[in-house]
Backbone bond lengths (Angstrom), bond angles and torsions (degrees), N, CA, C in turn:
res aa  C-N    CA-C-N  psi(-1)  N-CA   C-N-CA  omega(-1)  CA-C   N-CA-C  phi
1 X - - - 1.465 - - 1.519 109.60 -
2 X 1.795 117.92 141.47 1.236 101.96 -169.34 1.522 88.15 -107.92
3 X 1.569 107.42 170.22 1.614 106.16 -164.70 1.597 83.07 -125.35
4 X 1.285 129.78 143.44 1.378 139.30 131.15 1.587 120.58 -46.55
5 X 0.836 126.47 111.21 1.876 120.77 -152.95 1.678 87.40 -146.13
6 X 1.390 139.65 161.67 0.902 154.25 171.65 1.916 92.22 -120.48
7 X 1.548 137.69 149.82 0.796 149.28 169.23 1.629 119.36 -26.82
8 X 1.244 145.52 86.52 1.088 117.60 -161.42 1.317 131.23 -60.19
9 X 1.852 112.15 -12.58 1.535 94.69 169.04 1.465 122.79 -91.44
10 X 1.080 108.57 6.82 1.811 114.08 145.54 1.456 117.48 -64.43
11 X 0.955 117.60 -49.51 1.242 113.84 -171.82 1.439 116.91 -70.04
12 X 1.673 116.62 -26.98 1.148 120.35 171.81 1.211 118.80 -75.10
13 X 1.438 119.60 -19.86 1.515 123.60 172.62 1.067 87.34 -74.39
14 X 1.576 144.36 -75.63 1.576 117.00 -142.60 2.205 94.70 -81.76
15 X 0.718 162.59 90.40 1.015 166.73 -49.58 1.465 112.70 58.96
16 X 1.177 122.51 -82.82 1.744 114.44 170.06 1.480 108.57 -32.81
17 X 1.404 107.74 -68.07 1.857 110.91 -135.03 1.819 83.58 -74.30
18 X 1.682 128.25 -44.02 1.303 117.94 -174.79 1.768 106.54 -39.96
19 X 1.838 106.81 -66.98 1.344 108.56 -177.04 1.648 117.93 -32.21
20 X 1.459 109.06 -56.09 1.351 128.28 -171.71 1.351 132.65 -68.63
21 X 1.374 107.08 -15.55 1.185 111.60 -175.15 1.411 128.37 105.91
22 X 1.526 101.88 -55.12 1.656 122.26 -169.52 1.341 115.67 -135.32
23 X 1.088 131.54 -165.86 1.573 135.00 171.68 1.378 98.16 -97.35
24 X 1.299 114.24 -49.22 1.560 116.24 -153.35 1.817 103.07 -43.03
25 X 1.394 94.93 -52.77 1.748 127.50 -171.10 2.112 88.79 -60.19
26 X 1.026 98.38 -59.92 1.468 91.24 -177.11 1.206 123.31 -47.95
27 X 1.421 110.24 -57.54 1.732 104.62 162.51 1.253 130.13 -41.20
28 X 1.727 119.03 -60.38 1.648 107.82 158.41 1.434 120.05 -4.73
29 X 1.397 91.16 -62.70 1.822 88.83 -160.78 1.258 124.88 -71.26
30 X 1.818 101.91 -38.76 1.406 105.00 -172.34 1.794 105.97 -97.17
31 X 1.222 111.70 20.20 1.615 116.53 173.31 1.372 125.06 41.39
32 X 2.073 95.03 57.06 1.623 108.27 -155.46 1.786 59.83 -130.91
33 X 1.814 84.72 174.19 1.848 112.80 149.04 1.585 111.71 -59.94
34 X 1.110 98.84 156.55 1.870 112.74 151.81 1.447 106.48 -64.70
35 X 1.252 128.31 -2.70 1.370 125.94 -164.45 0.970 116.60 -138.17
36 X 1.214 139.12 -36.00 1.649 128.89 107.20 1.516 134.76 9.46
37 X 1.687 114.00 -72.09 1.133 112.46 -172.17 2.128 98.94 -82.02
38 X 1.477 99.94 -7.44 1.817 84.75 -174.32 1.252 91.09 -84.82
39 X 1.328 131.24 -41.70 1.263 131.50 -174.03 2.137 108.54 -54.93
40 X 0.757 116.27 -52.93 1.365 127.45 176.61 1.929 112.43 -47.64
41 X 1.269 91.67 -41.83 2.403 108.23 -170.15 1.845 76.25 -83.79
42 X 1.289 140.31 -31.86 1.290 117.75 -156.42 1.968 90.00 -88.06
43 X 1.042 106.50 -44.49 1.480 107.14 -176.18 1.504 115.55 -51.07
44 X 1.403 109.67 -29.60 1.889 127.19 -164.87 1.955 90.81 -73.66
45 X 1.531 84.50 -46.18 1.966 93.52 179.30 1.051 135.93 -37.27
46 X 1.683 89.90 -53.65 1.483 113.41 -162.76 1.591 94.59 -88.81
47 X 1.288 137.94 -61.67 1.786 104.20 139.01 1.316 160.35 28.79
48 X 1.270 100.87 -79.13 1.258 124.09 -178.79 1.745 112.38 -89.64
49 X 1.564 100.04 -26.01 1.429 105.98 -175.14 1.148 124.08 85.66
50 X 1.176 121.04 -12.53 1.444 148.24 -175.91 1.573 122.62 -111.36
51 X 1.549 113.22 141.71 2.256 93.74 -179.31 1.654 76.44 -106.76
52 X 1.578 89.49 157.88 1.982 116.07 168.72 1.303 96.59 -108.69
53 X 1.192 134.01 -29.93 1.613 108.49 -176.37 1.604 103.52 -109.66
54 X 1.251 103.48 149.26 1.357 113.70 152.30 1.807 117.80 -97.97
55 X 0.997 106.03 129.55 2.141 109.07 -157.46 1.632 103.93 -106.27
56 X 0.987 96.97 82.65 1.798 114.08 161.62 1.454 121.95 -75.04
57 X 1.400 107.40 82.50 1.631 100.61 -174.33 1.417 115.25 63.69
58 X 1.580 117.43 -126.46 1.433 110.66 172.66 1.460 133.32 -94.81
59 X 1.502 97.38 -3.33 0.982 113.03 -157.77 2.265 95.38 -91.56
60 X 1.349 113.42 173.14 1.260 115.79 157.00 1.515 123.57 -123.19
61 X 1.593 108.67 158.21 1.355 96.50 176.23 1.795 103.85 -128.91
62 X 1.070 147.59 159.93 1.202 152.13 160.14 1.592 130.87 -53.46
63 X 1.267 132.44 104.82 1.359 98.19 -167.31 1.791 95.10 -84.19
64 X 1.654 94.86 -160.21 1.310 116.97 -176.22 1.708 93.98 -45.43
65 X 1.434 109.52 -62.30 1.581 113.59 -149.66 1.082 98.45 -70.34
66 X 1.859 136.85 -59.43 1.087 147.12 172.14 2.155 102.88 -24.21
67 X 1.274 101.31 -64.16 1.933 95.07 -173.11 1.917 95.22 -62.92
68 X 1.214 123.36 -28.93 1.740 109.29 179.87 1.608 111.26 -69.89
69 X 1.598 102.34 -24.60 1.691 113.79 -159.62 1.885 108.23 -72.71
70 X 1.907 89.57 -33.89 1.669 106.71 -136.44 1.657 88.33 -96.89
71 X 1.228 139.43 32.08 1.581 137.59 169.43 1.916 110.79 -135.59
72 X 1.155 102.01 -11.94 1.590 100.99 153.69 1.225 115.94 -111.62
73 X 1.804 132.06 -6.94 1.682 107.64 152.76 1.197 110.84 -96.67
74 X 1.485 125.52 6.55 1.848 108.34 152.20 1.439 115.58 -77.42
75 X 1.291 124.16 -41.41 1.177 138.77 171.01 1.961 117.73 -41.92
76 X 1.275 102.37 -39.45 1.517 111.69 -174.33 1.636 93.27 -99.82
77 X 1.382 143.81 -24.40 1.304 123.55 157.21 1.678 126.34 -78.70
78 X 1.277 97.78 -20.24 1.877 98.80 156.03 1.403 115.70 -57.75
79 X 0.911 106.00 -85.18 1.615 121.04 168.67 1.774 118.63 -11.04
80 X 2.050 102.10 -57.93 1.216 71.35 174.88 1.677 117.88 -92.84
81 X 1.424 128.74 18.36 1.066 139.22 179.90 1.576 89.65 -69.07
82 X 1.035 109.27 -84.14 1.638 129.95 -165.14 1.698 96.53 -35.26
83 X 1.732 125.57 -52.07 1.368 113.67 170.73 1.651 128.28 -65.76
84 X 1.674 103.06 -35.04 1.504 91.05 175.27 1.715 109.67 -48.32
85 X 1.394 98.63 -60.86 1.814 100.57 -157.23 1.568 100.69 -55.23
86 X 1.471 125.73 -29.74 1.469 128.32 -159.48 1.896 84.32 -65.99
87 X 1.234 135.09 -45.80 1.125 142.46 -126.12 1.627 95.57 -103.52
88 X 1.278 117.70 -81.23 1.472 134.84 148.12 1.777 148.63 -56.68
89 X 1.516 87.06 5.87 1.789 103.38 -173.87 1.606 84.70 46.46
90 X 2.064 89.09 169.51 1.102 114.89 173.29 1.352 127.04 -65.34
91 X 1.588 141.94 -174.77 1.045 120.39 -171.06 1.696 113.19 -94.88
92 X 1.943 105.14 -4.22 1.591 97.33 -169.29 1.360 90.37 -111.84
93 X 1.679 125.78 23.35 1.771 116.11 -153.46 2.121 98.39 -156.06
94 X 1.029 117.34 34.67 1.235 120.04 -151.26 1.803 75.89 -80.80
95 X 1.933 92.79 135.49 1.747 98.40 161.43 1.724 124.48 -78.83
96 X 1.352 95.28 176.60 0.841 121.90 179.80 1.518 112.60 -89.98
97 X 1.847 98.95 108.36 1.828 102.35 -163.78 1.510 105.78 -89.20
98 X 1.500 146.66 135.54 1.585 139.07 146.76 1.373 105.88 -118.60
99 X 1.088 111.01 175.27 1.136 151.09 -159.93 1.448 112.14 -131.94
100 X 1.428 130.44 100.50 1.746 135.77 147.05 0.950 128.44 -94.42
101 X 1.628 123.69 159.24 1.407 103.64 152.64 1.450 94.44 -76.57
102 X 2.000 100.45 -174.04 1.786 111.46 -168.94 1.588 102.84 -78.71
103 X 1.230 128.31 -31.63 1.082 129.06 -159.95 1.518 96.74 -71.95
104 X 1.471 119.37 -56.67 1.639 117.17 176.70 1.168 110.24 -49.54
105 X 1.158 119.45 -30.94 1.545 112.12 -167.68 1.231 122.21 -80.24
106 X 1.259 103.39 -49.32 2.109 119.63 -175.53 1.705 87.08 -66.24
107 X 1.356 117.05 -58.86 1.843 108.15 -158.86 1.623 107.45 -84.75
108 X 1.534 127.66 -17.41 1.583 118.45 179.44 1.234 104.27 -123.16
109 X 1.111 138.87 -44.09 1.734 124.80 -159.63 1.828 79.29 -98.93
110 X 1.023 152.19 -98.77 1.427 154.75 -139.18 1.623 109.60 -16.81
111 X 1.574 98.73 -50.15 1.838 102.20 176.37 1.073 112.35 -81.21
112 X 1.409 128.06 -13.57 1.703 109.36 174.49 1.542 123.77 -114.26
113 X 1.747 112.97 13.72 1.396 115.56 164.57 1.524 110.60 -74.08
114 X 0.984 148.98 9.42 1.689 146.21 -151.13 2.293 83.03 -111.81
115 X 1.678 106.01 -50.53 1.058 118.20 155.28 1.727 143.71 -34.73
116 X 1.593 92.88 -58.35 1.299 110.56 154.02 1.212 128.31 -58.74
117 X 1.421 130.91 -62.89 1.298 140.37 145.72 1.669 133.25 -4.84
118 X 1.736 92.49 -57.57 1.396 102.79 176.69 1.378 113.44 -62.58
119 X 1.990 111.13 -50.41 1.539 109.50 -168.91 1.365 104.27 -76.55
120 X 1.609 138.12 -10.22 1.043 121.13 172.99 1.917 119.37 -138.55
121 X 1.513 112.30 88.10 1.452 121.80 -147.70 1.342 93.32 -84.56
122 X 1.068 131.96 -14.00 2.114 123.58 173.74 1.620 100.89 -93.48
123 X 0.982 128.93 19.99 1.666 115.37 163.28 1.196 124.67 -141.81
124 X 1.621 108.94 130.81 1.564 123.48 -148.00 1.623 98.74 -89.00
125 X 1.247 108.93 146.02 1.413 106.52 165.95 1.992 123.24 -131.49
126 X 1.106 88.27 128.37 1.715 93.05 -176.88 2.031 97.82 -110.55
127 X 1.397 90.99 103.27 1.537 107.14 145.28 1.814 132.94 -70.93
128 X 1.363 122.08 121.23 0.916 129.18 -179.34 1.551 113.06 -132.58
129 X 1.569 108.35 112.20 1.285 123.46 -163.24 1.500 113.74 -109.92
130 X 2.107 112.13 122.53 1.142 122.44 -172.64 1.388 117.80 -94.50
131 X 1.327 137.91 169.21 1.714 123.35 108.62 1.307 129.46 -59.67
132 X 1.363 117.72 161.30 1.028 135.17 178.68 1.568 104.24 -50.02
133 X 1.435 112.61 -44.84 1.906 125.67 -173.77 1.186 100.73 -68.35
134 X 1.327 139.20 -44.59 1.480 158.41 -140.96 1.890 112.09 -69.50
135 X 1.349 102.02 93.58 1.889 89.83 178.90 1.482 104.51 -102.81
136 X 1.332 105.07 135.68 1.646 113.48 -178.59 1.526 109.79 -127.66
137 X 1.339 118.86 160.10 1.315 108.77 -163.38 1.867 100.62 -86.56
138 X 1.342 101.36 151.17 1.149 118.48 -178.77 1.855 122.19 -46.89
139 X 1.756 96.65 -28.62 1.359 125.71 -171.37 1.744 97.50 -59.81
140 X 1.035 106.75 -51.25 1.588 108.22 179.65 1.225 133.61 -60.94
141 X 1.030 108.29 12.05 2.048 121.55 -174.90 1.416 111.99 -170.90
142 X 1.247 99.39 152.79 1.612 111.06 -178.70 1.207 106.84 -104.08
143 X 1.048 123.01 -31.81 1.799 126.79 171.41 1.401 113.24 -139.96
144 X 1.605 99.29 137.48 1.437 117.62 -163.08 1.702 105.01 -112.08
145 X 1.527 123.59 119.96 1.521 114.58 -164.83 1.746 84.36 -112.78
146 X 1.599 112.75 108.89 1.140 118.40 171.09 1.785 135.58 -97.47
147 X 1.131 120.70 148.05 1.731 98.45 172.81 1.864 110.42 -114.47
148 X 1.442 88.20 130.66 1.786 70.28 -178.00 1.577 98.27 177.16
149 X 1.340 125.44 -141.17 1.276 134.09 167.22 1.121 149.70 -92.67
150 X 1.289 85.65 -2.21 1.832 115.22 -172.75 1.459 130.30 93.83
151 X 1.787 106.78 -16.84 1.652 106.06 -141.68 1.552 93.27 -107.32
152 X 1.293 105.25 57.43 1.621 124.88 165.18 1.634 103.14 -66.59
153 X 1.381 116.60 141.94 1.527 113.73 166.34 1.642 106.92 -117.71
154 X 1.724 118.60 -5.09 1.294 90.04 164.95 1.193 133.71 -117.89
155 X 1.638 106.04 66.57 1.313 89.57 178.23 2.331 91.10 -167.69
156 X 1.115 99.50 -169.16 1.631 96.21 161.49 1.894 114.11 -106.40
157 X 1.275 105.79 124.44 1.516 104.92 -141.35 2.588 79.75 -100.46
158 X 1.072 101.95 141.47 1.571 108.75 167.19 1.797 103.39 -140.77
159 X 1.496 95.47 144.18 1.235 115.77 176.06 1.289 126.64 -84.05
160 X 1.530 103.80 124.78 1.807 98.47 -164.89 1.702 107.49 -110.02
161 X 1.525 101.85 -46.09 1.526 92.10 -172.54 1.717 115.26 -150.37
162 X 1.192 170.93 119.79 0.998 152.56 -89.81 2.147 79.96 -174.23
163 X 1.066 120.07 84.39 1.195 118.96 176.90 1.401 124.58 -85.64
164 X 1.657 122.36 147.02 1.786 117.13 158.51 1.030 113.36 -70.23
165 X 1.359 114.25 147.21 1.216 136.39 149.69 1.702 139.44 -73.86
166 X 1.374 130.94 88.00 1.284 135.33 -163.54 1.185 115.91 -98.21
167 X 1.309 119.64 147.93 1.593 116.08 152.87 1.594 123.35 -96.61
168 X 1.396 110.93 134.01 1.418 128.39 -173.52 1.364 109.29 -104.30
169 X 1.909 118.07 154.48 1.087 116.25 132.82 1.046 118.85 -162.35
170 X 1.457 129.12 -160.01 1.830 132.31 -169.75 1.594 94.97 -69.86
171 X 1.246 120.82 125.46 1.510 127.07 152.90 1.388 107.33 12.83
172 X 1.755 98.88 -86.44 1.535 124.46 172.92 1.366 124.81 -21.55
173 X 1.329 117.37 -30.66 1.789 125.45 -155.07 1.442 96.09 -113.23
174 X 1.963 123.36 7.76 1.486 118.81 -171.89 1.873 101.72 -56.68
175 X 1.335 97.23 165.07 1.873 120.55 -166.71 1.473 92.12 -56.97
176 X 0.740 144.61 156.00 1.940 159.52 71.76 1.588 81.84 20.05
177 X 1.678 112.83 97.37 1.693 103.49 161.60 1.802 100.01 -78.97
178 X 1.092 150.17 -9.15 1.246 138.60 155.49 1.472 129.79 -52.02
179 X 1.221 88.19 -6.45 2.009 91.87 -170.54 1.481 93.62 -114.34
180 X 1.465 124.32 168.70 1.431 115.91 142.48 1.195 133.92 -59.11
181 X 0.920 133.35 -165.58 1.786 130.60 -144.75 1.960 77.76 -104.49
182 X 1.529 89.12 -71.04 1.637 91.64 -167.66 0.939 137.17 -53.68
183 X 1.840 109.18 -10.13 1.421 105.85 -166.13 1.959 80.74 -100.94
184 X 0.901 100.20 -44.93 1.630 84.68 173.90 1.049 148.29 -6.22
185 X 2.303 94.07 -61.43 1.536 108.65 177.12 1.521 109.73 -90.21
186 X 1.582 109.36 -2.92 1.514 82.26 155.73 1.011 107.28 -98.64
187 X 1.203 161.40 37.02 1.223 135.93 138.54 1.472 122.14 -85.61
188 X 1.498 115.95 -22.74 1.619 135.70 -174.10 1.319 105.65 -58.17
189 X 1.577 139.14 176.99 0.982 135.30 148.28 1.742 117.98 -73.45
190 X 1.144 114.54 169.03 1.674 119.18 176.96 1.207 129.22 -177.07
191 X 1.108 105.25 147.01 1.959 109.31 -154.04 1.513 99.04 -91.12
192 X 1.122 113.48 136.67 2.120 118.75 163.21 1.179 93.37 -87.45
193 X 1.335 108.11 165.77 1.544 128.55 159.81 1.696 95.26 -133.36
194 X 1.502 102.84 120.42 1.327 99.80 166.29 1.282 129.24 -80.12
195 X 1.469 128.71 166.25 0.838 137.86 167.75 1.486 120.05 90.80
196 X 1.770 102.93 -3.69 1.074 119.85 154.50 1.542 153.35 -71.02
197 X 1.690 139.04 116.63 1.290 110.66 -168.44 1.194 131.09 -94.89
198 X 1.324 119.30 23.83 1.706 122.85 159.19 1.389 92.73 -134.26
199 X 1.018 85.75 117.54 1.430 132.76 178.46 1.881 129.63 -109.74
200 X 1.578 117.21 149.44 1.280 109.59 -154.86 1.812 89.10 -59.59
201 X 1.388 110.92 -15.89 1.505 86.83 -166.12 1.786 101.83 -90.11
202 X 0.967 127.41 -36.98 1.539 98.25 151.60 1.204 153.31 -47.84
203 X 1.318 102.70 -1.31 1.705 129.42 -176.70 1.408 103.96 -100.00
204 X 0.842 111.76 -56.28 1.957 112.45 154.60 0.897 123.73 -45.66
205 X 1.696 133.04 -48.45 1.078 137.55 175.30 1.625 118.91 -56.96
206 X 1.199 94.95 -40.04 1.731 111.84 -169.34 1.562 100.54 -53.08
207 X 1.629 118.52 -46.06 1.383 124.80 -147.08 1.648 92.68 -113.24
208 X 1.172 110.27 8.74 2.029 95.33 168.09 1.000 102.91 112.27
209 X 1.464 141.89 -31.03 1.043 129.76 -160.22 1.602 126.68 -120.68
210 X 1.417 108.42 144.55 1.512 117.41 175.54 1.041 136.16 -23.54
211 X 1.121 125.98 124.85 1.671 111.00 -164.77 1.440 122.75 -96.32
212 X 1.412 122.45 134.21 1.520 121.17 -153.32 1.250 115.06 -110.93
213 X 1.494 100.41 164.34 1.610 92.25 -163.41 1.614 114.56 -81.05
214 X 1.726 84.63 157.98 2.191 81.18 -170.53 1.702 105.24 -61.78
215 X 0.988 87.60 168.57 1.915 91.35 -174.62 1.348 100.96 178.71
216 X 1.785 114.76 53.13 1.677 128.22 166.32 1.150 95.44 -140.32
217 X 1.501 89.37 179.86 1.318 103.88 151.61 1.839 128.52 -67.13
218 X 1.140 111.97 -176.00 1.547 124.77 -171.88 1.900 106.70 -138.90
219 X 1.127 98.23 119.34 1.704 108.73 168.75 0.990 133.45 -154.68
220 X 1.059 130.33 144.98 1.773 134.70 -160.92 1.584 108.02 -72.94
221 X 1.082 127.31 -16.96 1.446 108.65 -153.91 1.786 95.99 -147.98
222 X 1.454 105.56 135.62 1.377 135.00 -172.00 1.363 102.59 -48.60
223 X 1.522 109.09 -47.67 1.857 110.26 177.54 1.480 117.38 -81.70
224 X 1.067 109.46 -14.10 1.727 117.98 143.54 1.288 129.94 -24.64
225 X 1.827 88.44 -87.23 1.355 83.99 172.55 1.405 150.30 -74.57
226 X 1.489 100.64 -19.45 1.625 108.72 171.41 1.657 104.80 -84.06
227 X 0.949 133.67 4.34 1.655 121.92 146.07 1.322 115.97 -70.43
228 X 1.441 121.78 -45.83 1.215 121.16 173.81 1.640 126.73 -70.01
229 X 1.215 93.55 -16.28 2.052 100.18 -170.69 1.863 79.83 -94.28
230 X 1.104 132.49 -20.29 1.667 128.39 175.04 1.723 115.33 -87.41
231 X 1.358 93.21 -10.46 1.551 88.80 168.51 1.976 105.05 -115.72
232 X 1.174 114.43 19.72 1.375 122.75 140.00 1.483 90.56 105.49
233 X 1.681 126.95 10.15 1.650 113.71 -176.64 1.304 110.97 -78.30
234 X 1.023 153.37 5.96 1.312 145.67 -169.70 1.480 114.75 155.23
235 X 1.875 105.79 155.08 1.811 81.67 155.96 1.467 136.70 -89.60
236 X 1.401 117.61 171.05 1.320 91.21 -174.39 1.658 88.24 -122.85
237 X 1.262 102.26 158.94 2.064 123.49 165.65 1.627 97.22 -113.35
238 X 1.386 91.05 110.04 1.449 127.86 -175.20 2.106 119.28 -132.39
239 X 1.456 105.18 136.61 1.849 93.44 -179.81 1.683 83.72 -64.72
240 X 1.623 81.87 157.60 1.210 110.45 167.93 1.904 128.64 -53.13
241 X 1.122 99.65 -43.88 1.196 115.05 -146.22 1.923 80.40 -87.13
242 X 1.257 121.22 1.02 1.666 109.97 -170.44 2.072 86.62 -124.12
243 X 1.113 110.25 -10.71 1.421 101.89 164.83 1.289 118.83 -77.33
244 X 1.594 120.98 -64.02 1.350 146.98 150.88 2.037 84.33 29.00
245 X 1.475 117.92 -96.11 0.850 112.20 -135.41 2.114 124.89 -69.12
246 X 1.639 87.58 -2.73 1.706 120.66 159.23 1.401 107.76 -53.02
247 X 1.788 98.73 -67.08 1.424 109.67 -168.64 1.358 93.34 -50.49
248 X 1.000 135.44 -81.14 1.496 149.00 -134.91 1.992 94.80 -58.15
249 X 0.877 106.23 -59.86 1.213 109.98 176.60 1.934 122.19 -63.59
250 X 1.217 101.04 3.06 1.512 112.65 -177.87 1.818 110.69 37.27
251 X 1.660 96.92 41.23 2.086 104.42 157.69 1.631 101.31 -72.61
252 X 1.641 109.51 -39.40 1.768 130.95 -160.28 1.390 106.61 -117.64
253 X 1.383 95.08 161.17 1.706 108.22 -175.31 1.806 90.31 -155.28
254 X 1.367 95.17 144.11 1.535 103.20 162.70 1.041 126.97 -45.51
255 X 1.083 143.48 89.13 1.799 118.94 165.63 1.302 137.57 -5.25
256 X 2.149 84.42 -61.51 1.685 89.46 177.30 1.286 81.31 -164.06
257 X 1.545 108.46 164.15 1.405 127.91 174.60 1.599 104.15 -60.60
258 X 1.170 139.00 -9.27 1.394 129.76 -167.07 1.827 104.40 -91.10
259 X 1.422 101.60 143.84 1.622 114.00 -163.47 1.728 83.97 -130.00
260 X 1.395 104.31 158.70 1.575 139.61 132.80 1.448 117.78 -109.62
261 X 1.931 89.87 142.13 1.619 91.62 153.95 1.151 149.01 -70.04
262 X 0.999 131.64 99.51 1.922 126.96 -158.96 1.804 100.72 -47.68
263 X 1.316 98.37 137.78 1.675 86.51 178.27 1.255 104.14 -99.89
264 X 1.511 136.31 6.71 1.396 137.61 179.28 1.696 87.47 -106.86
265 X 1.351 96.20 172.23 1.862 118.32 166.64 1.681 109.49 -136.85
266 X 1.599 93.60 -162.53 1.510 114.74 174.60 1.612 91.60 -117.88
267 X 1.536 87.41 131.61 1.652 97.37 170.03 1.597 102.87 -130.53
268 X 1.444 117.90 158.84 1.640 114.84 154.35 1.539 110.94 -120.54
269 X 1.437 99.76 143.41 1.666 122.87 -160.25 1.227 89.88 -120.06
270 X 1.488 121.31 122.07 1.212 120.08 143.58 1.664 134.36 -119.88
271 X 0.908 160.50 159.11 1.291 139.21 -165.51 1.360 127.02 -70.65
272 X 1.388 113.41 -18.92 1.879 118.00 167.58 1.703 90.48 -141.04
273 X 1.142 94.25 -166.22 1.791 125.61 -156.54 1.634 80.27 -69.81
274 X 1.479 113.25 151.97 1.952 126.63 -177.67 1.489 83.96 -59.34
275 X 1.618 132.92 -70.82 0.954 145.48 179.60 1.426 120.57 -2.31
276 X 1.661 126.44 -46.80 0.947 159.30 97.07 1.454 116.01 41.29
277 X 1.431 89.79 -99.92 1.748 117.55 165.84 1.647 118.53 -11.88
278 X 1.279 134.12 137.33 1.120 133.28 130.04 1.609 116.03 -23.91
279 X 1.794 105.02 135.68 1.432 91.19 163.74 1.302 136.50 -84.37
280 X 1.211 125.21 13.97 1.887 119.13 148.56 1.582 123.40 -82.15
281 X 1.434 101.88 -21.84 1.593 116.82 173.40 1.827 102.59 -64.03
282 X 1.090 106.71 -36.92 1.578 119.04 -168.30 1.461 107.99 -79.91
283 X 1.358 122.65 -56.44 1.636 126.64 166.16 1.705 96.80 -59.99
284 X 1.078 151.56 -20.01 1.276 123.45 169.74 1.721 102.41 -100.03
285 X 1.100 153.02 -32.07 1.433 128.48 173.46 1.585 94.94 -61.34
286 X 1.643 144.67 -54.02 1.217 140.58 179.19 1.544 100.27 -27.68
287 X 1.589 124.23 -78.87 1.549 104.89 167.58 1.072 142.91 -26.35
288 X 1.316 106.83 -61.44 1.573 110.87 -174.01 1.410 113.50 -41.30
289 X 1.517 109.22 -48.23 1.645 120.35 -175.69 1.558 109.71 -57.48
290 X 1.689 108.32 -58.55 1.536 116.42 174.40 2.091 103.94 -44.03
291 X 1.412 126.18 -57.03 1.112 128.89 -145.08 1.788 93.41 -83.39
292 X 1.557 128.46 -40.69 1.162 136.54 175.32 1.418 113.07 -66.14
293 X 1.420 120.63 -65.78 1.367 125.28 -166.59 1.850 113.22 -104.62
294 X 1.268 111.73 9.60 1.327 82.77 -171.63 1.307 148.66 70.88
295 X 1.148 155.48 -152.00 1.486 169.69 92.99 1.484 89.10 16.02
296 X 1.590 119.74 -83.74 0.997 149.74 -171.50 1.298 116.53 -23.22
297 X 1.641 102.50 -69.22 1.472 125.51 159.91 1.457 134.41 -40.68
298 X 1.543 102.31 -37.47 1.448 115.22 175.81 1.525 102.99 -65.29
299 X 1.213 99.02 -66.03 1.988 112.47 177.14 1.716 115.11 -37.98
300 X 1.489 122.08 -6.36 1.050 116.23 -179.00 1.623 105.60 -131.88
301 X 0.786 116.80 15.05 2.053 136.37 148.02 1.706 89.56 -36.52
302 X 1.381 105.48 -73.43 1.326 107.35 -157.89 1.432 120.03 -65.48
303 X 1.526 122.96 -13.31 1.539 109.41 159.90 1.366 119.97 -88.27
304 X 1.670 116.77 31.35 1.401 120.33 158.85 2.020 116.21 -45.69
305 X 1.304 97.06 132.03 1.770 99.94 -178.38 1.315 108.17 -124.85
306 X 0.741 105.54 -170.62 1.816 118.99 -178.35 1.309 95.99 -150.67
307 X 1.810 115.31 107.57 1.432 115.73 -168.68 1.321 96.56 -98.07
308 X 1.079 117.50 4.56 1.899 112.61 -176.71 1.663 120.96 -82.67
309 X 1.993 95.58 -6.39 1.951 96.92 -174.32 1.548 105.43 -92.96
């Protein structure tokens, strides 16, 4: 779309000198001449076809058009003030950018930044939420919280959390305690999530048994399906740690005590060594590890790699 735009550093001169009063004062600010910024409001004029000031000595006055003109180009330089910094933080306060998928984000990091926040009130944080399909440029985040296998090459890949895999569902949909557990859920209904690699039929596989035919629904995304296995459609096989907050709230119930090992994890990628990092970028991967792994987590800082040599 093409915009009709008058020069914007015209416009910022008559913006100054209106606010200000004068040119002289206008220059100050915008670190032009007095002669400069008159030269610049006369160019916007001759333009517009129209004069905004009326010129009393040194002083200025507004005309008619100038006071109709001068509250939608303050209005459109707020605006984009208010978006740069929203977008890029300020220049002495820039946040702290990551990268999730949505499912980590809405069900694990969303409830415990209010936390974060509190213990640390000078550092900004910008969440940026993917799909699993979704490639975004690296430029947009400082830390990337991935799930997968690790064997990323662009970036330095650290190990955060190595989760089970459960099956869930609505209260309502609990097992047939007369049957076995397993033969149960194959007979139950149950949701896939594509694009996933443990899968109900590796979950069958794991525990002996035959693998049955699908007979759910199908959906891309982890918070998918446990909305739907909470509104009673099926069960779902979900990590633990993104059910958790179902369970806790009793929407979900285990299926059954039986788990798989996820053969993917949580890793964080950042583009060089943490070391690297800004220090608010650095106190928040330090969390993540403390809040993900624990003890545990800390102890595995040190098989940080750099899969890119």
């Amino acid at each position: 779309m093409a915009y009709s735009l008058p020069p914007l550093t015209w416009l910022r001169a008559f913006e100054a000198a209106a606010r200000l009063g004068n040119f002289t004062r206008a220059a100050e600010e915008l670190l032009i001449t007095p002669a400069a910024v008159s030269y610049q409001v006369r160019q916007l004029e001759q333009l517009l076809g129209y004069p905004l000031f009326d010129r009393v000595h040194r002083e200025l006055a507004l005309t008619r058009l100038g006071q109709t003109y001068l509250p939608t180009v303050e209005k459109a330089f707020s605006d984009l003030s208010i978006a740069t910094v929203s977008v890029f933080g300020e220049r002495d306060r820039q946040p702290v950018r990551f990268r999730c998928l949505n499912s980590f984000g809405q069900l694990w990091m969303i409830p415990r930044l209010r936390a974060f926040q509190e213990a640390h009130p000078g550092i900004d944080l910008q969440m940026i939420s993917a799909s699993w399909a979704e490639t975004l440029s690296p430029e947009l985040f400082d830390i990337d919280i991935r799930f997968g296998d690790g064997s990323w090459t662009d970036g330095v890949v650290a190990f955060l959390l190595n989760d089970p895999i459960i099956p869930v569902c609505h209260p309502d949909l609990a097992l047939d305690p007369g049957k076995r557990e397993i033969e149960a859920l194959a007979e139950a209904t149950r949701l896939d999530i594509m694009g996933v690699i443990d899968t109900w039929e590796s979950f069958f596989r794991s525990h002996g048994h035959a693998v049955p035919k699908r007979n759910g629904l199908q959906v891309d995304q982890t918070l998918s399906a446990l909305e739907l296995a909470a509104l009673g459609h099926g069960h779902a096989l979900v990590l633990e740690t993104l059910a958790q907050p179902y369970l806790d709230s009793g929407r979900l119930i285990r299926s059954s005590d039986k788990k798989i090992k996820s053969r993917h994890s949580y890793y964080l990628v950042t583009d060089g060594s943490r070391q690297a990092l800004g220090p608010d970028a650095q106190i928040f991967c330090d969390w993540m590890f403390r809040e993900l792994g624990g003890e545990a987590g800390e102890g595995r800082i040190k098989d940080m790699r750099s899969l890119s040599d």
